[in-house]
C-alpha positions in Angstrom: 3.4 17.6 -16.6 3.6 15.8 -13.9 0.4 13.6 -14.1 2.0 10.6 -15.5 4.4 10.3 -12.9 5.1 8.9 -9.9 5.4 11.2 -6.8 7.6 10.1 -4.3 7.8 11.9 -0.9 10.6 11.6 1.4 8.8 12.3 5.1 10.9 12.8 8.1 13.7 14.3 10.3 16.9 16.2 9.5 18.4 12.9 7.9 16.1 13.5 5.1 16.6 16.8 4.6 20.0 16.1 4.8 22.3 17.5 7.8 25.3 18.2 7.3 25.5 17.0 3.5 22.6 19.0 1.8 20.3 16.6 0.5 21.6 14.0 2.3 20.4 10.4 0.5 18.2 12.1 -1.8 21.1 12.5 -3.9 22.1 9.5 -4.4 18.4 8.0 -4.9 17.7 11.0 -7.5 20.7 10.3 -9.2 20.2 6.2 -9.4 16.5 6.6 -9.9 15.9 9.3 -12.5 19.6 10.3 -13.9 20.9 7.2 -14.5 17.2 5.0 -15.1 15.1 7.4 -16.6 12.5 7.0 -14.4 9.6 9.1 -14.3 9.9 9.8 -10.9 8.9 13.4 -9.1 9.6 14.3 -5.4 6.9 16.1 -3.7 6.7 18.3 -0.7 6.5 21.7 0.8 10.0 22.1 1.2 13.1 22.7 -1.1 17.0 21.7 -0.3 19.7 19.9 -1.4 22.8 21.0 -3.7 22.8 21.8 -7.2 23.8 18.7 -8.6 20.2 16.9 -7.0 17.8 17.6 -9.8 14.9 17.7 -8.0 14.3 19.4 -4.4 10.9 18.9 -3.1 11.1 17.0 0.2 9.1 16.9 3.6 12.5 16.5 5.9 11.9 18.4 9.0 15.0 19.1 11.4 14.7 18.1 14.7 11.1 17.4 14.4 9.7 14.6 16.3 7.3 11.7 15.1 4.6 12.9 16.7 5.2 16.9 15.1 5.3 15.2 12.0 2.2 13.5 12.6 0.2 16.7 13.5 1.5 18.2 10.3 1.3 15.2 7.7 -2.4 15.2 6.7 -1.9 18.7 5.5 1.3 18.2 3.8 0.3 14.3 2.1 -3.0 16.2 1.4 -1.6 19.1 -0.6 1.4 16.6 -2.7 -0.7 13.5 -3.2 2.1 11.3 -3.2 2.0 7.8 -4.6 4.9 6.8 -2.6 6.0 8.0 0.5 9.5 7.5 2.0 9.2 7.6 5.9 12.2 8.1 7.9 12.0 9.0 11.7 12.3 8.5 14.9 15.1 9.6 15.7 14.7 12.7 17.7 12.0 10.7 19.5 14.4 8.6 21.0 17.5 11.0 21.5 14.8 13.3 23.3 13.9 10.4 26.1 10.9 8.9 24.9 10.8 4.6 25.1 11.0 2.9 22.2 7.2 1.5 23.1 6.4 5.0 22.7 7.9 5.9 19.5 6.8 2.6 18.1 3.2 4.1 19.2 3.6 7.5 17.4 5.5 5.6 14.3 1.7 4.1 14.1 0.0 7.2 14.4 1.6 8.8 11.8 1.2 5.8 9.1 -2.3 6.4 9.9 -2.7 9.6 9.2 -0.8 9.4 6.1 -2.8 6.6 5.1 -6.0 8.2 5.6 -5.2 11.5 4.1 -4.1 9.5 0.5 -5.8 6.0 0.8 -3.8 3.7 -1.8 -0.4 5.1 -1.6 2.3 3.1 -0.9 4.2 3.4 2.6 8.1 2.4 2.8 8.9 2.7 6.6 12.5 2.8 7.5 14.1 1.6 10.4 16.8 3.6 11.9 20.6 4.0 11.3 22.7 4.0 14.6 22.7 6.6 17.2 25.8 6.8 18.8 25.2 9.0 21.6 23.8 6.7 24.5 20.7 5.7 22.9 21.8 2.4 22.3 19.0 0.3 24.2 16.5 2.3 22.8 17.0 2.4 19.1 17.6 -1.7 19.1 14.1 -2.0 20.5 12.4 0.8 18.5 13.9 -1.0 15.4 13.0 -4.4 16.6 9.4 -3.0 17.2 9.3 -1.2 13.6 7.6 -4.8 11.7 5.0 -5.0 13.7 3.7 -1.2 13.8 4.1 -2.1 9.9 2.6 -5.6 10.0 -0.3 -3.7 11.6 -0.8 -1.4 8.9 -0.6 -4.2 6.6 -3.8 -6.5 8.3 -6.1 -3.6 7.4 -5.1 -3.6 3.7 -2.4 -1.0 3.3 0.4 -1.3 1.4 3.0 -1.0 3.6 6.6 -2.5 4.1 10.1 -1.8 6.0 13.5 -0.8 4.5 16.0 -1.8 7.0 18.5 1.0 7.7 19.8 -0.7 10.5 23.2 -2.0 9.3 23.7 0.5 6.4 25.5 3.3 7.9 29.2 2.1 9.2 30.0 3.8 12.7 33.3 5.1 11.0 30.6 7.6 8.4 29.2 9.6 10.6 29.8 13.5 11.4 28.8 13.2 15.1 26.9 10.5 17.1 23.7 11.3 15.0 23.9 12.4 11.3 26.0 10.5 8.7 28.4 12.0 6.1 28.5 12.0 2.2 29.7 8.0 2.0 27.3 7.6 4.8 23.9 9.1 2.9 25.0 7.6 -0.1 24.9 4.0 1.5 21.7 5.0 2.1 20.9 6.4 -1.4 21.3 3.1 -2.1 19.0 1.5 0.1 16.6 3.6 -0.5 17.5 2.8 -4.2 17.1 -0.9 -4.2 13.8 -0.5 -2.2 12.3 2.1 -4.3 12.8 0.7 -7.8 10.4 -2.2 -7.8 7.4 -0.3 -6.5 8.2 2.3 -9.1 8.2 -1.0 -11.8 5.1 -2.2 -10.2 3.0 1.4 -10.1 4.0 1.7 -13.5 3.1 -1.6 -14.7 -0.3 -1.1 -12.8 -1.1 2.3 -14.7 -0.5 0.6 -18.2 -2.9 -2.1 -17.1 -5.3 0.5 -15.7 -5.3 2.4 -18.9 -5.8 -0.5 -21.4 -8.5 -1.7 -19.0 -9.7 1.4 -19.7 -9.9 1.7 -23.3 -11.7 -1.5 -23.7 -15.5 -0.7 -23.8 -19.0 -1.9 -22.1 -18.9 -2.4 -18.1 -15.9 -3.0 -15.8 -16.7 -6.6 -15.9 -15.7 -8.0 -19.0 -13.7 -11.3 -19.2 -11.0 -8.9 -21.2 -10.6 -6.6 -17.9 -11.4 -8.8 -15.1 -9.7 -12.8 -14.3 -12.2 -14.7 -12.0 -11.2 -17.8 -10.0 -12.8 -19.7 -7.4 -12.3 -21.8 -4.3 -13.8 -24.6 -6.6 -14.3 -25.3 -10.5 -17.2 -27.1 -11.3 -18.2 -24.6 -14.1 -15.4 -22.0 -15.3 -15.4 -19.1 -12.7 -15.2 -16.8 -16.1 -18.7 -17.7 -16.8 -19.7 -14.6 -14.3 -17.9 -12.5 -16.7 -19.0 -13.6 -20.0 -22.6 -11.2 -19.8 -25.0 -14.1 -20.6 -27.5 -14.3 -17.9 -28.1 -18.8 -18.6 -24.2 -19.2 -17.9 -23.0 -19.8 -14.4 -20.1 -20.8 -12.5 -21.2 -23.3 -9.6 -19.3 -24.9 -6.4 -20.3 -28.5 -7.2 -21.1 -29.2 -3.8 -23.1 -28.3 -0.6 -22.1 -24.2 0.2 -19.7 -24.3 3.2 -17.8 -21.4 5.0 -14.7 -20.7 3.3 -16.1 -21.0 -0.5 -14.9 -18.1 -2.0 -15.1 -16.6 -5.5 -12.9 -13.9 -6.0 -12.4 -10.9 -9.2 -8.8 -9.4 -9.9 -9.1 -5.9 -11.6 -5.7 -6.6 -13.0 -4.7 -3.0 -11.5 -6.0 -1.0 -8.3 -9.0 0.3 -8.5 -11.6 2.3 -6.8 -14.6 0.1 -6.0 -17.5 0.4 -3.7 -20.0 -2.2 -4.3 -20.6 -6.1 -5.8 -23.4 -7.3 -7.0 -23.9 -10.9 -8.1 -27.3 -13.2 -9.0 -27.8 -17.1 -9.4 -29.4 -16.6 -12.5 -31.5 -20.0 -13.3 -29.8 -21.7 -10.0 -33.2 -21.0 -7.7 -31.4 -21.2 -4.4 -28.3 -21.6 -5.0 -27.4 -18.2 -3.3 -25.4 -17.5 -0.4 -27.0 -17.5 3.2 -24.2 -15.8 5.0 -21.3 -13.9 3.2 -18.2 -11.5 3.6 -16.9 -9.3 0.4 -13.0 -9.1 1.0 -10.9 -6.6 -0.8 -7.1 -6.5 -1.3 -4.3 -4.9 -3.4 -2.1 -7.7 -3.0 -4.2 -11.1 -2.9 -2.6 -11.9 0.4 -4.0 -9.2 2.8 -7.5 -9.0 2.7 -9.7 -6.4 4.5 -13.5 -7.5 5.1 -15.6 -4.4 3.8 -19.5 -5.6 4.0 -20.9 -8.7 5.3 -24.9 -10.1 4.5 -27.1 -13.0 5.1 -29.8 -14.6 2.2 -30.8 -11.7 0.2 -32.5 -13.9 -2.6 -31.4 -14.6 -6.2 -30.2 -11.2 -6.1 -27.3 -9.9 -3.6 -26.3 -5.7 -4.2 -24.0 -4.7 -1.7 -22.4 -1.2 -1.5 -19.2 -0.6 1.1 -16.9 2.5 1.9 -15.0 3.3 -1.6 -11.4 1.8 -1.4 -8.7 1.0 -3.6 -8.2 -3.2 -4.2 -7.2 -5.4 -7.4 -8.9 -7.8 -5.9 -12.4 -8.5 -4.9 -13.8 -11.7 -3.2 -17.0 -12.6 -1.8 -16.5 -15.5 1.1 -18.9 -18.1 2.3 -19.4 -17.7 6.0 -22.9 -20.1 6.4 -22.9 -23.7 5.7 -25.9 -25.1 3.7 -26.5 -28.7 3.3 -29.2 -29.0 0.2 -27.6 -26.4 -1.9 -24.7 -25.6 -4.2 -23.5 -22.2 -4.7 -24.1 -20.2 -7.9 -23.3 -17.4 -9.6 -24.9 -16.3 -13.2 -23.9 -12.5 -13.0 -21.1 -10.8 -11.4 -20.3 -7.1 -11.4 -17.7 -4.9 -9.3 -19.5 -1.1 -8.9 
């Protein structure tokens, strides 16, 4: 079956579903990826094409569509496949059919957000575009110059997003006309796509191994053999949250300030919707003005609930999302208490 793999979609334009060379670069990535690694790899999508020697067909290349076709179209298609990964390449026909590169760069962002929405978690790798040698020049420099920041974008509000630069892979000697490489030319990009692909299959892999020995350890997701706690500051061991005895507690050591921040990493991503954290015997010690951050990266973090002084005992719930990591910030200073936590549990 399929359930222990990881689904890759290829999204996009003719140049994924390969014109003139059937299957254009999903060749080359099948072959590098799954023939010759082993990986357990499936493409997904609700079309079929390429030549007999590509092992697997599934793709969601779309000749001649634009970005904003696609977009119209992609909840229903990312819906139906569940992809883990999805491959985005387009553009394209956007540009060769007049629009400004500001405006493609505006429907590139419209269609990472519906795919986003419509499969929250999965992992985005946004191509920029190979040459267009055909009068378009202008253009495609400044849609591909704009292509990091539509990304960058994406990435602030916690998704996990990133470029593949086509740019300078296609030589302007591989191409079939002004538009569509040949065979060398798709399986430069085979390659890219290749080098690009590989370590987010490693690291989806690694995080469902995690996932599932998290899982087979018993008694409530926080458990100082699932979780790792750290903190801004270590006057008692952060792991003291996790260690289920309600007279333990990790403390700041000092007067709460904006900032202070103590923060649990799942080890894998994982749907959460709520915290919930006490001072146990530490009368006052809790938090008079807070933000719960999440993140699947520890670098991007995306605020999901904020409170004020709820007592000894703070229960939050917040829209279900996908994170590894969960952190609850200071954002009030208080001048006669420290901060401290007896209890802390991820919901």
């Amino acid at each position: 079956g399929t359930q222990n793999r990881i689904r890759v979609m290829p999204l996009g334009d003719s140049l994924v579903d390969g014109f003139v060379t059937s299957g254009g670069w999903r060749t080359q990535l099948w072959h590098r990826l799954v023939q010759n690694d082993g990986e357990p790899v499936v493409f997904v999508g609700s079309q079929h094409g390429g030549p007999p020697d590509l092992g697997d067909q599934r793709e969601e290349g779309h000749p001649g569509w634009r970005l904003d076709a696609l977009q119209r179209q992609a909840a229903s298609w990312v819906g139906a496949a569940q992809p883990d990964v999805v491959l985005l390449m387009a553009g394209t026909n956007d540009i060769n059919e007049g629009a400004t590169a500001q405006q493609a760069a505006a429907r590139l962002g419209e269609l990472l957000r519906t795919v986003l929405a419509a499969r929250p978690g999965v992992t985005v790798l946004v191509s920029t575009l190979v040459p267009m040698h055909n009068g378009h020049d202008a253009t495609w420099a400044a849609f591909n110059a704009a292509v990091p920041g539509v990304v960058a974008a994406s990435r602030a509000t916690g998704a996990n997003v990133s470029v593949v630069d086509l740019s300078a892979v296609v030589g302007p000697d591989h191409y079939v006309d002004g538009l569509h490489p040949d065979q060398v030319g798709y399986n430069a990009l085979g390659d890219a796509w290749y080098a690009a692909v590989k370590p987010v299959v490693r690291r989806l892999l690694a995080s469902a191994s995690a996932s599932a020995a998290a899982s087979a350890v018993p008694g409530p997701r926080m458990s100082a053999s699932t979780v790792a706690v750290s903190a801004c500051c270590t006057d008692t061991a952060p792991a003291l949250v996790a260690d289920g005895l309600p007279g333990t507690r990790w403390t700041s050591g000092y007067p709460q300030e904006p900032g202070m921040w103590l923060q649990a990493d799942l080890r894998a991503p994982t749907p959460v919707s709520g915290i919930d954290f006490d001072t146990g015997p530490s009368a006052g010690d809790q938090p008079r003005g807070y933000a719960v951050r999440v993140s699947l990266d520890g670098t991007t973090w995306r605020t999901v609930a904020t409170g004020g002084d709820d007592g000894p005992h703070t229960t939050v719930a917040f829209p279900p999302a996908i994170a590894r990591y969960v952190r609850v910030e200071l954002t009030v200073a208080v001048s006669d208490h420290w901060w401290s936590v007896a209890g802390l549990k991820i919901k």
